[in-house]
C-alpha positions in Angstrom: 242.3 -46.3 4.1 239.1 -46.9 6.1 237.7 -49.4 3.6 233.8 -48.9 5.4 233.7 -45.1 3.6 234.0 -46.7 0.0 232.1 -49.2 -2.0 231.6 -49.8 -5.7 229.2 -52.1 -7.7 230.4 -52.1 -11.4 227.8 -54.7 -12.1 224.9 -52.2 -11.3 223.2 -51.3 -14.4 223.5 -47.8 -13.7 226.9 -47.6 -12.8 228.4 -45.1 -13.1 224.9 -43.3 -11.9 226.1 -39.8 -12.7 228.8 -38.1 -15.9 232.5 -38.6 -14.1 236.1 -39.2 -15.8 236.9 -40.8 -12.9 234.9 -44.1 -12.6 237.5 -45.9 -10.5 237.1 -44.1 -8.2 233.1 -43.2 -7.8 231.6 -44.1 -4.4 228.2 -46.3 -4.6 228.2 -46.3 -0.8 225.4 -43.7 -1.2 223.2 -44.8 -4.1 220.4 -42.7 -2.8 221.9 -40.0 -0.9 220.4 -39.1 2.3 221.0 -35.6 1.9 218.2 -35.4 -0.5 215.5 -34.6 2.1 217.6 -31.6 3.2 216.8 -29.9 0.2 219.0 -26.7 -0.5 220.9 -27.1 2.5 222.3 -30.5 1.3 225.9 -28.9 0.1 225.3 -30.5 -3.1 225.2 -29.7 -6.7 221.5 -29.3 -7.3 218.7 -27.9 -9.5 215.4 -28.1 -9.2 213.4 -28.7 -12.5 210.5 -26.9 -13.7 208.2 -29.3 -11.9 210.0 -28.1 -8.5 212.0 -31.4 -8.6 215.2 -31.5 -6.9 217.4 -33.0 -10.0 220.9 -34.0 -8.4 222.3 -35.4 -12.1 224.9 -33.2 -11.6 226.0 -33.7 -8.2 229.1 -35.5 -7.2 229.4 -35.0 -3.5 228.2 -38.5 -2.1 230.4 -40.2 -5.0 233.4 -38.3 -4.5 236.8 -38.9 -2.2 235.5 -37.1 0.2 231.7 -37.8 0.1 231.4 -40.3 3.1 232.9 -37.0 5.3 230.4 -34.8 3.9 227.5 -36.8 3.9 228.7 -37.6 7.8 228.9 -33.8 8.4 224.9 -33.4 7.5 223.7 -36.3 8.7 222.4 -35.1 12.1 220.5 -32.7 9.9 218.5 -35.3 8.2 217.9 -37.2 11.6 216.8 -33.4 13.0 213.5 -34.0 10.2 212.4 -37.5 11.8 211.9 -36.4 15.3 208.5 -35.8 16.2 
């Protein structure tokens, strides 16, 4: 296992952040995921609220097994809105 893809803080206060029958194995590696900015090309499980929020409740993807791949896979994406 590459041990860097997966953290967990079961003292948060939040933990776990989102509803999941598996909380042994939820990710906190990405507590805020840095997908977010990506809007609806993020991969994730989204909505956006009746205020035109982006509400990720629902969304698993940074927390799950494979989260640290997908968020990987997207990254250059997010780094593509910084540059000037």
């Amino acid at each position: 296992m590459e041990h860097y893809k997966f953290s967990q803080n079961e003292q948060c206060e939040y933990f776990p952040c989102h509803k999941t029958d598996n909380p042994e194995q939820f990710n906190c590696l990405f507590c805020y995921c840095p997908l977010y900015a990506l809007k609806d090309k993020c991969g994730g499980n989204f909505r956006y609220n009746e205020k035109g929020i982006k509400d990720c409740t629902n969304c698993l993807k940074p927390h799950s097994e494979n989260g640290y791949e997908h968020i990987m896979s997207h990254i250059k994406d997010v780094l593509e809105l910084g540059r000037c």
